[in-house]
PyMOL Python script that loads the backbone (N, CA, C, O; Angstrom):
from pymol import cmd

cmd.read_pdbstr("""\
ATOM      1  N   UNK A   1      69.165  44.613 152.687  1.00  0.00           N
ATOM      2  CA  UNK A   1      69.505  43.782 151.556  1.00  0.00           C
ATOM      3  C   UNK A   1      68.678  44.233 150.356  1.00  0.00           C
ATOM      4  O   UNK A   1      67.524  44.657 150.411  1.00  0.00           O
ATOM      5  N   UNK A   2      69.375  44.094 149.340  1.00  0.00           N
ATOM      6  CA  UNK A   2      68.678  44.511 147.676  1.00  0.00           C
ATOM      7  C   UNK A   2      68.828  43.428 147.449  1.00  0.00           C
ATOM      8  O   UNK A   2      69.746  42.618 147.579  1.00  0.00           O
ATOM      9  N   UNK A   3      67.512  43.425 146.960  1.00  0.00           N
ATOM     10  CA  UNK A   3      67.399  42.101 145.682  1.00  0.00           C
ATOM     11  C   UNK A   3      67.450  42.595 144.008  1.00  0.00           C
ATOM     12  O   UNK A   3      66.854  43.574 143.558  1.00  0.00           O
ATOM     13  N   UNK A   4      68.014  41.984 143.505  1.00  0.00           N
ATOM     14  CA  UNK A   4      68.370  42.528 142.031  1.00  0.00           C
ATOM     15  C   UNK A   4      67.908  42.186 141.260  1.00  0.00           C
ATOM     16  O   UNK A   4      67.594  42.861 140.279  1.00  0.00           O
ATOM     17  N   UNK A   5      67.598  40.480 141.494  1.00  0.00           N
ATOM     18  CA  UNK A   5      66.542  40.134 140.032  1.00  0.00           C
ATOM     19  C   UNK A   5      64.923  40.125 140.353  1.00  0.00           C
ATOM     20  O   UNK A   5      64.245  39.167 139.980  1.00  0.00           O
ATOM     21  N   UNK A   6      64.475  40.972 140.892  1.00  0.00           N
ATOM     22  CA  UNK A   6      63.158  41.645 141.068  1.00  0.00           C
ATOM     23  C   UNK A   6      62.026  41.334 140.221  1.00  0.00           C
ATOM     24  O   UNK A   6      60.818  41.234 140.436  1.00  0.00           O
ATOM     25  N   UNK A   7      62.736  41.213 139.231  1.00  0.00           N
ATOM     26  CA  UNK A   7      61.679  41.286 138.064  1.00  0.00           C
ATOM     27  C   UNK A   7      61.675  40.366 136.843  1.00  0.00           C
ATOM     28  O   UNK A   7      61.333  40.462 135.664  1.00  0.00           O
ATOM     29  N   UNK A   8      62.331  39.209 137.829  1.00  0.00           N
ATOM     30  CA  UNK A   8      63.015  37.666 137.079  1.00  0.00           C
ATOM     31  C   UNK A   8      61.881  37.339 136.909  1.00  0.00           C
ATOM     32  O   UNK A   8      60.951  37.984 137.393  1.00  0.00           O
ATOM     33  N   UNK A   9      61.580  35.401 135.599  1.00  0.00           N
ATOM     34  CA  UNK A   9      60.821  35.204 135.297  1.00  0.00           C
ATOM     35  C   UNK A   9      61.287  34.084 135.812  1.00  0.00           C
ATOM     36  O   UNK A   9      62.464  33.839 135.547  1.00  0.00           O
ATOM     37  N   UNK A  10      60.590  33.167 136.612  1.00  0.00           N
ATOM     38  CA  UNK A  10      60.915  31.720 137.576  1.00  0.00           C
ATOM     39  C   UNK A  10      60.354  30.774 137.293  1.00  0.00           C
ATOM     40  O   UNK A  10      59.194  30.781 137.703  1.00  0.00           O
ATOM     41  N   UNK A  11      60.874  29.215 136.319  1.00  0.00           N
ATOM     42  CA  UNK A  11      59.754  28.441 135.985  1.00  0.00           C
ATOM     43  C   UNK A  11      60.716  27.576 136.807  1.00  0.00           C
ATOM     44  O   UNK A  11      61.946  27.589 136.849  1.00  0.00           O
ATOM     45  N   UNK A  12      59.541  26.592 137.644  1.00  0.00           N
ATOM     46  CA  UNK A  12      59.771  24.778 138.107  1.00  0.00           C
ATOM     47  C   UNK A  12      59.356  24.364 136.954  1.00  0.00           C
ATOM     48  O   UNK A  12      58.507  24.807 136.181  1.00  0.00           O
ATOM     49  N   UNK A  13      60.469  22.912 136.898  1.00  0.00           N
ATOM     50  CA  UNK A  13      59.987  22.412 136.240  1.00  0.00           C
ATOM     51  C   UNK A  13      60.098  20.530 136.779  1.00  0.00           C
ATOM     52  O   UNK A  13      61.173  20.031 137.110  1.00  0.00           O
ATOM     53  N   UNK A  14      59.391  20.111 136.767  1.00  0.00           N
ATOM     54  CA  UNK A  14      59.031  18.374 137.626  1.00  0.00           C
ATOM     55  C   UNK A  14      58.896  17.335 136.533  1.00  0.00           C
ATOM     56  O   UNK A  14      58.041  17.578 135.681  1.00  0.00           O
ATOM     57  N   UNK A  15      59.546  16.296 136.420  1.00  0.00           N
ATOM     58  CA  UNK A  15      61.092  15.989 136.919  1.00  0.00           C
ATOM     59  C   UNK A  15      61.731  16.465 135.272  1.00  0.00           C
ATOM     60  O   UNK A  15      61.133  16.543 134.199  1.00  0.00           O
ATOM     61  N   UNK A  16      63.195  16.728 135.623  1.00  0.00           N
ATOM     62  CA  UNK A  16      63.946  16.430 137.201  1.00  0.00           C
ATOM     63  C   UNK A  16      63.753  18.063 137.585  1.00  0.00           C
ATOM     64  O   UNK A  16      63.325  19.062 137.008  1.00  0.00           O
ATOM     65  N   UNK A  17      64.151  17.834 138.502  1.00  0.00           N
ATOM     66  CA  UNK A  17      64.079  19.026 139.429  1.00  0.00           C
ATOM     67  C   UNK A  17      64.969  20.304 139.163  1.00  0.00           C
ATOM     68  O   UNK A  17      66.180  20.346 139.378  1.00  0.00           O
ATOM     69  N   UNK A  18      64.113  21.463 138.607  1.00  0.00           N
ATOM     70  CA  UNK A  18      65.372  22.459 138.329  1.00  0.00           C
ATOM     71  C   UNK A  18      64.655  23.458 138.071  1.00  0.00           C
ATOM     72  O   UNK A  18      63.439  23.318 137.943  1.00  0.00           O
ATOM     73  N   UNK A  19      65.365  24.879 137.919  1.00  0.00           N
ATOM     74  CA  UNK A  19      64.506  26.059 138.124  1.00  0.00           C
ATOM     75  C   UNK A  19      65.118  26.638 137.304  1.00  0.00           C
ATOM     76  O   UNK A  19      66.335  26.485 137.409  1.00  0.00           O
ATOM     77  N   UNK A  20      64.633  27.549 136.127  1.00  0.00           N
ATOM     78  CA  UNK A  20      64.727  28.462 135.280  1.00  0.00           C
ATOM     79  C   UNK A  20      64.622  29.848 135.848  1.00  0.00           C
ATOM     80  O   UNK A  20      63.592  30.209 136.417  1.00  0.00           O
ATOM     81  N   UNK A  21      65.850  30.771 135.683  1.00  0.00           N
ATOM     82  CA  UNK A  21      65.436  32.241 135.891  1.00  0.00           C
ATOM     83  C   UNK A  21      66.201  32.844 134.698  1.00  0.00           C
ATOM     84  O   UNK A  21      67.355  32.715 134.287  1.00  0.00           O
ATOM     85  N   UNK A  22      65.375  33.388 134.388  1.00  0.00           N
ATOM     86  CA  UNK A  22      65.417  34.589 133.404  1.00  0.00           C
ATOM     87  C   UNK A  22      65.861  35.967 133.749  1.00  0.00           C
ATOM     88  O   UNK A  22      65.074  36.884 133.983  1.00  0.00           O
ATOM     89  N   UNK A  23      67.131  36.070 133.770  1.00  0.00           N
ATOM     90  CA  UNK A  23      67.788  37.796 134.075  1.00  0.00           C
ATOM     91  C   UNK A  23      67.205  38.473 133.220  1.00  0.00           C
ATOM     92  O   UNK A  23      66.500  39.392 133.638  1.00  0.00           O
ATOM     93  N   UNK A  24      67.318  38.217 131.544  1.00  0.00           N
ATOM     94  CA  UNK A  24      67.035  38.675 130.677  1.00  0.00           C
ATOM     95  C   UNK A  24      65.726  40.069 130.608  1.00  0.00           C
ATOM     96  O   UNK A  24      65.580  41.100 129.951  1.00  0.00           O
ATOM     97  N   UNK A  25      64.745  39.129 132.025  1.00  0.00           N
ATOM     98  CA  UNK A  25      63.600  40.653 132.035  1.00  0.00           C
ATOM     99  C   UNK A  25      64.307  41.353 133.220  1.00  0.00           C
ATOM    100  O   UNK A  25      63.300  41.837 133.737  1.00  0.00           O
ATOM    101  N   UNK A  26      65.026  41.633 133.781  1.00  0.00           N
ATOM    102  CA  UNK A  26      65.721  42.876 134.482  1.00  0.00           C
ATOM    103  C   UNK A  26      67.036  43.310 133.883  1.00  0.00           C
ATOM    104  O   UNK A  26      68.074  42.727 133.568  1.00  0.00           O
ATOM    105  N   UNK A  27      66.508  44.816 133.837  1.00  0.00           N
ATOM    106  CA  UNK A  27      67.809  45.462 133.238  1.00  0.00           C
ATOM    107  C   UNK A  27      69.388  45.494 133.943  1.00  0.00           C
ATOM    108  O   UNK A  27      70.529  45.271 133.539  1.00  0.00           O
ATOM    109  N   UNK A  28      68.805  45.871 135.130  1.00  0.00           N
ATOM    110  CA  UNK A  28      69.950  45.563 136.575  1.00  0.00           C
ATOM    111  C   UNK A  28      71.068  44.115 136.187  1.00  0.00           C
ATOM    112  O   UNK A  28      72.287  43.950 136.143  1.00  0.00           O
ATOM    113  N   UNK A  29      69.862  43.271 135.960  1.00  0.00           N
ATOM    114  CA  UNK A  29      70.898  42.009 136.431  1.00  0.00           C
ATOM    115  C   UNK A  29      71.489  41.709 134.569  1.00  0.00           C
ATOM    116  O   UNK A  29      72.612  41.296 134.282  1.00  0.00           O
ATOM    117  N   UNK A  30      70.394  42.048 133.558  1.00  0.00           N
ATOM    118  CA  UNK A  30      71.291  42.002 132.586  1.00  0.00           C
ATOM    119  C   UNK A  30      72.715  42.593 132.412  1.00  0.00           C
ATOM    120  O   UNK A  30      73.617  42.181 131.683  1.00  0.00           O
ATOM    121  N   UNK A  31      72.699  43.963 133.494  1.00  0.00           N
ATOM    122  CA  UNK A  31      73.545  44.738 133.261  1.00  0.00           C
ATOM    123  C   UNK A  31      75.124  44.042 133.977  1.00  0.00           C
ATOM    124  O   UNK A  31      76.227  43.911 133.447  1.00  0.00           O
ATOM    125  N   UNK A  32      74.771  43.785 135.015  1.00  0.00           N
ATOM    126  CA  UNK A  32      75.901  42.808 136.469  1.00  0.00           C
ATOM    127  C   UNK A  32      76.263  42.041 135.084  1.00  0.00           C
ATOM    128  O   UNK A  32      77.268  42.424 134.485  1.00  0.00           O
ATOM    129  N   UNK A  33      75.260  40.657 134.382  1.00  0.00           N
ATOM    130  CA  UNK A  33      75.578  39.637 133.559  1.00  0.00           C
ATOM    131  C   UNK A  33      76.934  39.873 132.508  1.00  0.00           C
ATOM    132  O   UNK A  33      77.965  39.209 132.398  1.00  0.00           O
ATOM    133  N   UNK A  34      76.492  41.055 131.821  1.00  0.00           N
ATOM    134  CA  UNK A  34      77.475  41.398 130.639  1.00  0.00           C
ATOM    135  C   UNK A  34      78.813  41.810 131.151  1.00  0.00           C
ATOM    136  O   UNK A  34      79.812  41.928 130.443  1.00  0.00           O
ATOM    137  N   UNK A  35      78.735  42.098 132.904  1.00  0.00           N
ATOM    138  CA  UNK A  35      80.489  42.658 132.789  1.00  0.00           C
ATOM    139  C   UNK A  35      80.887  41.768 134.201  1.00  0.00           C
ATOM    140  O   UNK A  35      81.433  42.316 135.158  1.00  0.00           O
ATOM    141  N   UNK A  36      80.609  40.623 134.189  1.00  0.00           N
ATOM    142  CA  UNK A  36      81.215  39.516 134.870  1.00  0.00           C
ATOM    143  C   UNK A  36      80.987  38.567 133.789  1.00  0.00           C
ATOM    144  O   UNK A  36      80.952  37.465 134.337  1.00  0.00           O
ATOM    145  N   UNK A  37      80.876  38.476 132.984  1.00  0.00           N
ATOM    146  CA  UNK A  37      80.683  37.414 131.807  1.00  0.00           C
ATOM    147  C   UNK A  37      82.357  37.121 131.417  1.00  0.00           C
ATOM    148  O   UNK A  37      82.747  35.977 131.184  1.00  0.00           O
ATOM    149  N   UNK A  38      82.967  37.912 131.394  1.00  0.00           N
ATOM    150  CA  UNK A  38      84.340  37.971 130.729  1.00  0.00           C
ATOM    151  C   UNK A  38      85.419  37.244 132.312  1.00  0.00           C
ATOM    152  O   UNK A  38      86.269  36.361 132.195  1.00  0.00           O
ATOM    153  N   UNK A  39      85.092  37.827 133.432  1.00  0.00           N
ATOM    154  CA  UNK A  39      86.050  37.955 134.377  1.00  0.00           C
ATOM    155  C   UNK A  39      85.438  36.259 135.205  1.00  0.00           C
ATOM    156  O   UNK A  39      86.256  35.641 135.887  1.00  0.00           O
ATOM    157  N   UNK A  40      84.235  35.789 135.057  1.00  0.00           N
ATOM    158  CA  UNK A  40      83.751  34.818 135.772  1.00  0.00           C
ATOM    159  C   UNK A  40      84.812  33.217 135.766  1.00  0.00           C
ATOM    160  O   UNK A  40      84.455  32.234 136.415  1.00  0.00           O
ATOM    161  N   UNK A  41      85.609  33.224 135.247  1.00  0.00           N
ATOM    162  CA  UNK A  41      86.350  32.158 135.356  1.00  0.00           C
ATOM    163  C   UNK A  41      87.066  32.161 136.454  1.00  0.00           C
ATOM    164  O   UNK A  41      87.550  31.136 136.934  1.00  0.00           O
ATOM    165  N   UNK A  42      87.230  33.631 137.079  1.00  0.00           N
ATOM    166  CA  UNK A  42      88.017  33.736 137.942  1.00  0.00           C
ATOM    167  C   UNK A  42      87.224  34.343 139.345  1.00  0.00           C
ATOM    168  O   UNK A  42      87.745  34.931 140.293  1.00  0.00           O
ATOM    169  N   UNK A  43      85.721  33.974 139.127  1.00  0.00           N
ATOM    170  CA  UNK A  43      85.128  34.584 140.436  1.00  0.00           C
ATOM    171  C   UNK A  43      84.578  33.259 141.031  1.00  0.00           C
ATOM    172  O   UNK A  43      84.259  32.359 140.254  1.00  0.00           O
ATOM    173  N   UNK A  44      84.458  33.102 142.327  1.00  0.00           N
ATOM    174  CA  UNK A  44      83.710  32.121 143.179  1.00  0.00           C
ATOM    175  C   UNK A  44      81.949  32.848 143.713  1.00  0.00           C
ATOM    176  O   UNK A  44      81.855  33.907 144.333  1.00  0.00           O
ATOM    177  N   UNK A  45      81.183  32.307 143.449  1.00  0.00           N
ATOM    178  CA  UNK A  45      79.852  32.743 143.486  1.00  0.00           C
ATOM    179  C   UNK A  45      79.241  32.062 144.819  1.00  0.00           C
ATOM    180  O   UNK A  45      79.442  30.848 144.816  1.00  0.00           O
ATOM    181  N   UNK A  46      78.514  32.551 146.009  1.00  0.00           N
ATOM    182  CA  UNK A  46      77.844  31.644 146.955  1.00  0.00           C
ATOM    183  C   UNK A  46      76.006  32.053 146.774  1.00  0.00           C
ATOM    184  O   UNK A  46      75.389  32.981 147.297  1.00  0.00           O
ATOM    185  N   UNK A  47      75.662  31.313 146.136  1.00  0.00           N
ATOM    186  CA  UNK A  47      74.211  31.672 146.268  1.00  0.00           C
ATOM    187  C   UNK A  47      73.165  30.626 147.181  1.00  0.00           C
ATOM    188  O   UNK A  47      72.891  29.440 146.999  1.00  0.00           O
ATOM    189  N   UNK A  48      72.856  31.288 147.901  1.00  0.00           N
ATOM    190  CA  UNK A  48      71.612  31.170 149.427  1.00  0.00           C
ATOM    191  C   UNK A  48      70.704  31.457 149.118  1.00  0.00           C
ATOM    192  O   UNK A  48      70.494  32.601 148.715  1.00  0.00           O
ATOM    193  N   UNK A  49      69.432  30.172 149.205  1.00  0.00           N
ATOM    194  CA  UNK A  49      67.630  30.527 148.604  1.00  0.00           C
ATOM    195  C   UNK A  49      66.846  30.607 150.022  1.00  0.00           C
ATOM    196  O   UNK A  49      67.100  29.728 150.846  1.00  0.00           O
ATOM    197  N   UNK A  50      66.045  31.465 150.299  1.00  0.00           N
ATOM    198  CA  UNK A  50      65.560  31.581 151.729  1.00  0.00           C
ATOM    199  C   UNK A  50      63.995  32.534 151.056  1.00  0.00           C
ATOM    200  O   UNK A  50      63.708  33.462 150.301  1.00  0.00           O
ATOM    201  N   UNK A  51      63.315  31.455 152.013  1.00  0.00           N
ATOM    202  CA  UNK A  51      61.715  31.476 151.434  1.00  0.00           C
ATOM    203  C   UNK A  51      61.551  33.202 152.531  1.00  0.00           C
ATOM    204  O   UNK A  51      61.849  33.547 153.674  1.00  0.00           O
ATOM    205  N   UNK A  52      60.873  33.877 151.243  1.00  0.00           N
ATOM    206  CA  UNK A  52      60.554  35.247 152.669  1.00  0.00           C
ATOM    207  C   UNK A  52      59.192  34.850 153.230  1.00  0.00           C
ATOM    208  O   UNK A  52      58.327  34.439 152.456  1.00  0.00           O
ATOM    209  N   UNK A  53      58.973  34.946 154.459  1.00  0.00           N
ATOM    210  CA  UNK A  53      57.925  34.943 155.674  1.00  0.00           C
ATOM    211  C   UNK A  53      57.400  36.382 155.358  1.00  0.00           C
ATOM    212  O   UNK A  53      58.053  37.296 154.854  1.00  0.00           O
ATOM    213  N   UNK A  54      56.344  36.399 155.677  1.00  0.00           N
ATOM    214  CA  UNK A  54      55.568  37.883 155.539  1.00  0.00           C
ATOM    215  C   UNK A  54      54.988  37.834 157.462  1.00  0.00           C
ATOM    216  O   UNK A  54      55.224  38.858 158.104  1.00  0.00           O
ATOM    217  N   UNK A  55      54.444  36.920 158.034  1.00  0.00           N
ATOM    218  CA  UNK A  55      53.713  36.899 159.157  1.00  0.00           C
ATOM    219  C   UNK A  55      54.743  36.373 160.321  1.00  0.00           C
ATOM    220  O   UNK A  55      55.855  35.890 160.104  1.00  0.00           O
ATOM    221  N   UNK A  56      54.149  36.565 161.571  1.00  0.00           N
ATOM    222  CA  UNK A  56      55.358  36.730 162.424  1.00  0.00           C
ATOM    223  C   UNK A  56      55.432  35.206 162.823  1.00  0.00           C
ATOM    224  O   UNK A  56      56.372  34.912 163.563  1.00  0.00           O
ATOM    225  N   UNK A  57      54.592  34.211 162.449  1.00  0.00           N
ATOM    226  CA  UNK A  57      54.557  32.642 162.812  1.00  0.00           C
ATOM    227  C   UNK A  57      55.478  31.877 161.558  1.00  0.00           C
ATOM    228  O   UNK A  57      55.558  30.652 161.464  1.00  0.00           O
ATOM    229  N   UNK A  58      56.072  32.729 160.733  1.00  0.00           N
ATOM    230  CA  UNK A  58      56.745  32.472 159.361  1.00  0.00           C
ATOM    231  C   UNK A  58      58.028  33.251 159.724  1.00  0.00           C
ATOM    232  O   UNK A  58      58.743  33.519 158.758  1.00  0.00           O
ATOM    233  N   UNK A  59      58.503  33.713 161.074  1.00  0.00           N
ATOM    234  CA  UNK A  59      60.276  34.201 160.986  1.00  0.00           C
ATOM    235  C   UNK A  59      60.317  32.960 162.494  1.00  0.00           C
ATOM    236  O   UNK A  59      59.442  32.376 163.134  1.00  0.00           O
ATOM    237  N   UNK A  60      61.424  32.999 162.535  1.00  0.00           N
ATOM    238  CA  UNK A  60      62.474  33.907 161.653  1.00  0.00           C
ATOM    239  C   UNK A  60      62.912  33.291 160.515  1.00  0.00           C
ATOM    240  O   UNK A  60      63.024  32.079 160.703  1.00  0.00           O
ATOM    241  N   UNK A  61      63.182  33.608 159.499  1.00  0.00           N
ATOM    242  CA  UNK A  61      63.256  32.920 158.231  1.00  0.00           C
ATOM    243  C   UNK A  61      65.086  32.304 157.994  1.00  0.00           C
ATOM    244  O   UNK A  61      66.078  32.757 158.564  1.00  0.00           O
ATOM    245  N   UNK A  62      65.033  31.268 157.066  1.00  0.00           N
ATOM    246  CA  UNK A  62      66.380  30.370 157.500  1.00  0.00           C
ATOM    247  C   UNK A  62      66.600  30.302 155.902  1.00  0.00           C
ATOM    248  O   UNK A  62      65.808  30.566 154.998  1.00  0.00           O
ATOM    249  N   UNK A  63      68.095  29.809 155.849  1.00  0.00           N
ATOM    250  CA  UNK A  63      68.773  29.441 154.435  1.00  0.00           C
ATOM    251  C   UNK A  63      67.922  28.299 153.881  1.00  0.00           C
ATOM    252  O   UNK A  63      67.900  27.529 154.841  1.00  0.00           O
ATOM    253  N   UNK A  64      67.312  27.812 153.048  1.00  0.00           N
ATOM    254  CA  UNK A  64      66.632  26.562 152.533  1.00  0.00           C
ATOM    255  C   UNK A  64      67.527  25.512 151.819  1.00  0.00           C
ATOM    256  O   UNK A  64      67.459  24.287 151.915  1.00  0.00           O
ATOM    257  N   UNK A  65      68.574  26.436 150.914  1.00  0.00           N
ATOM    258  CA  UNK A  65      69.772  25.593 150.381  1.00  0.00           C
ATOM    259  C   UNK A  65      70.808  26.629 150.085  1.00  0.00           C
ATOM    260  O   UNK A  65      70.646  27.816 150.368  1.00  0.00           O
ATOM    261  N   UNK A  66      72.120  26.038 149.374  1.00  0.00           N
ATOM    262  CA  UNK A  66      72.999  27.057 148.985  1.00  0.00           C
ATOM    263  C   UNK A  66      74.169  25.836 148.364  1.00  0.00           C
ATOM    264  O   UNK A  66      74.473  24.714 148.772  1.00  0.00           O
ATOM    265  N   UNK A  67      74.605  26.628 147.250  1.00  0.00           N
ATOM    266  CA  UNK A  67      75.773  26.144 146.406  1.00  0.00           C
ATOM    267  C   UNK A  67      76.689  27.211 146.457  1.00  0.00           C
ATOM    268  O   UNK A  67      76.720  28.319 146.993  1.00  0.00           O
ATOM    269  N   UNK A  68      77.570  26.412 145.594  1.00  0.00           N
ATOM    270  CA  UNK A  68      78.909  27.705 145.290  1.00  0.00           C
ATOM    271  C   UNK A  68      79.100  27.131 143.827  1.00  0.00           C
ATOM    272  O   UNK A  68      79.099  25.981 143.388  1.00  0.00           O
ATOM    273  N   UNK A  69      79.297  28.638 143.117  1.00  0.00           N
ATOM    274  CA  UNK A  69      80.155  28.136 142.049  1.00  0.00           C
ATOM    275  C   UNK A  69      81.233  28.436 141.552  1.00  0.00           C
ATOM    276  O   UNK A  69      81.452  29.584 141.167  1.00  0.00           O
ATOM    277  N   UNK A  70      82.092  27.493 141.465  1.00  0.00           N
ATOM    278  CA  UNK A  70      83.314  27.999 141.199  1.00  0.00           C
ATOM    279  C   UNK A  70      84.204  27.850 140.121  1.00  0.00           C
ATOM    280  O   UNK A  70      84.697  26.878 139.548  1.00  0.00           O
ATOM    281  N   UNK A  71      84.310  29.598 139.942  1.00  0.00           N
ATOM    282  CA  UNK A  71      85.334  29.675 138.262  1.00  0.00           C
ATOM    283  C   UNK A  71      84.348  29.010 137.101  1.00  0.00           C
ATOM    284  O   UNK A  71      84.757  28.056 136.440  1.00  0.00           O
ATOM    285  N   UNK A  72      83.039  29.565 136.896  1.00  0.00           N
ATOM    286  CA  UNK A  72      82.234  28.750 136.443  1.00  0.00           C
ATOM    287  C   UNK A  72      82.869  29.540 134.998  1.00  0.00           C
ATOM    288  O   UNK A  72      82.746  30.757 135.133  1.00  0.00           O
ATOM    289  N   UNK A  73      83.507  29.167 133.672  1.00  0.00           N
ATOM    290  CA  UNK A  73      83.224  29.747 132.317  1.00  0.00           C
ATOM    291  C   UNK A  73      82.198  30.308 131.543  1.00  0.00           C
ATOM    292  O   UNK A  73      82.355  30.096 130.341  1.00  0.00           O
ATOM    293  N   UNK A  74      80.788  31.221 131.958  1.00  0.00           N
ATOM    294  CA  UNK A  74      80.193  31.878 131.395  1.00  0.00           C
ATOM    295  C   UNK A  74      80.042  32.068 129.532  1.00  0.00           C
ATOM    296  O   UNK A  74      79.053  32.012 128.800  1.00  0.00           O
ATOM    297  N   UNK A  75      81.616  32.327 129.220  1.00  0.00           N
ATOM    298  CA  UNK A  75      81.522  32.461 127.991  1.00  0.00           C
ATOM    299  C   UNK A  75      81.413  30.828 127.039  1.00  0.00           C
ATOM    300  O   UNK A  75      81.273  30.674 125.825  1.00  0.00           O
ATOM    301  N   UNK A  76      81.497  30.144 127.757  1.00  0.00           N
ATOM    302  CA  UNK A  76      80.783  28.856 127.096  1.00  0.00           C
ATOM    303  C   UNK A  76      80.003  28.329 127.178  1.00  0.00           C
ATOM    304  O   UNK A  76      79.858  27.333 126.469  1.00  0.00           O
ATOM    305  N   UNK A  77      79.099  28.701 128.063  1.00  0.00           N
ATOM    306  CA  UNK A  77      77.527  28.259 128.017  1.00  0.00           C
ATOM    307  C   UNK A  77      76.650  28.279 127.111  1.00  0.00           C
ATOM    308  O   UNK A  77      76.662  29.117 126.210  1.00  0.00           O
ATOM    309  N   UNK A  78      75.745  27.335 127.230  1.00  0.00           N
ATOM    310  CA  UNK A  78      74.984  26.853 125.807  1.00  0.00           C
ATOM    311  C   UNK A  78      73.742  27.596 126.538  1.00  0.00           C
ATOM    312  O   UNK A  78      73.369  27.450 127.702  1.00  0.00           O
ATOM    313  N   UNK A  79      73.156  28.512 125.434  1.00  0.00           N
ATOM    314  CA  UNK A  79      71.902  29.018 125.219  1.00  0.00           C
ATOM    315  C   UNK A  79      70.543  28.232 125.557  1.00  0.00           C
ATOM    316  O   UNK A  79      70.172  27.473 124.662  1.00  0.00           O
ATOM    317  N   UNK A  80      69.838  28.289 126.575  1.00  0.00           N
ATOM    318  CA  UNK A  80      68.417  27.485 126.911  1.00  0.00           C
ATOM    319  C   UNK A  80      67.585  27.533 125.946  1.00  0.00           C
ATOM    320  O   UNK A  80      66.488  26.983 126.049  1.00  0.00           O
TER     321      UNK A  80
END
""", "prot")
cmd.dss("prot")
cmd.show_as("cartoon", "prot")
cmd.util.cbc("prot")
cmd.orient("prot")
């Protein structure tokens, strides 16, 4: 498995509960962003968060949560 946003910038923020990532610092995922930006109305997305274990009392490692999004409009999203 590749991970793509490698070099994302990740803020929590308490309350309410929600997480900021920043594609913007990887070139990779800026790059994916700009040419599904146009076609995303018509894509279904499944994204799965799974904490990585480094030590062998930390696997086998499991899904933590997961959404879908679907046909999300990209080109109307409001700027953070």
């Amino acid at each position: 498995m590749h991970h793509i946003l490698t070099q994302t910038l990740i803020r929590l923020h308490h309350p309410p509960h929600s997480v900021c990532i920043d594609v913007s610092s990887s070139s990779i995922a800026t790059g994916i962003l700009s040419m599904v930006r146009g076609v995303s109305k018509s894509m279904v997305v499944d994204l799965g968060v799974c904490v990585q274990g480094d030590k062998e009392d930390e696997l086998p490692e499991v899904i933590l949560c997961q959404t879908r999004f679907n046909r999300v409009d990209l080109e109307s999203a409001v700027p953070v």
